[in-house]
C-alpha positions as CSV (number, residue, x, y, z in Angstrom):
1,X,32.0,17.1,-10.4
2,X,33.4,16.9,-6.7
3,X,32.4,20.8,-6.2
4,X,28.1,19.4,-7.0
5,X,29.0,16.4,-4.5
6,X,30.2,18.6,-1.4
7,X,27.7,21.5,-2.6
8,X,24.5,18.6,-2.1
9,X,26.4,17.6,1.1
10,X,26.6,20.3,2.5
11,X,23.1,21.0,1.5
12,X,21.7,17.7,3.5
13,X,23.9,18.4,6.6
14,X,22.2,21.6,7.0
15,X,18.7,20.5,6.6
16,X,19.3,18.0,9.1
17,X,21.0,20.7,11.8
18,X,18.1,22.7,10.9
19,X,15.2,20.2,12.1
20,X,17.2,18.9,15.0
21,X,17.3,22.5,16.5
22,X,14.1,23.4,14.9
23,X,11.7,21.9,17.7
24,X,14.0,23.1,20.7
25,X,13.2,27.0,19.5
26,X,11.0,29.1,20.9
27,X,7.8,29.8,19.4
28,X,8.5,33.3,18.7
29,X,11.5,33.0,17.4
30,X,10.4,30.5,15.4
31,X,7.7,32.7,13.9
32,X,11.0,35.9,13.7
33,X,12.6,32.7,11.5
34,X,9.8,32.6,9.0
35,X,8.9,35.9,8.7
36,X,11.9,36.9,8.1
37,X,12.4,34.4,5.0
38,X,9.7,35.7,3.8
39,X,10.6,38.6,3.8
40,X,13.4,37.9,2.0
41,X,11.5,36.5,-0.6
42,X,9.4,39.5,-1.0
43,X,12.2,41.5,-0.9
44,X,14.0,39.2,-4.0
45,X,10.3,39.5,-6.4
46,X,10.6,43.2,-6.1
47,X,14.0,43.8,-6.7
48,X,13.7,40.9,-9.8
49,X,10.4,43.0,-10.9
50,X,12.5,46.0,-11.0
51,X,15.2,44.8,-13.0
52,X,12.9,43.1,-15.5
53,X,11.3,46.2,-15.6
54,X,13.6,49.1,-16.1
């Protein structure tokens, strides 16, 4: 039970450092920021196709 509670902490601390630095980024970097999630994620569905797959 105490490892959920610190994992969900940790969780809302992050989100929080995230939008307090968020709006003092650059505009390109924060469009490098997104893309590259993104990415990521497209990245995760094809790998996760190709297990499912083969």
């Amino acid at each position: 039970m105490p490892k959920y509670a610190l994992i969900g902490l940790i969780v809302v601390i992050t989100t929080f450092v995230i939008i307090n630095y968020w709006s003092k980024l650059k505009e390109k970097t924060r469009n490098k920021i997104i893309a590259s999630i993104f990415g990521i994620i497209a990245i995760g569905f094809v790998v996760l196709i190709a297990l499912l797959i083969y």
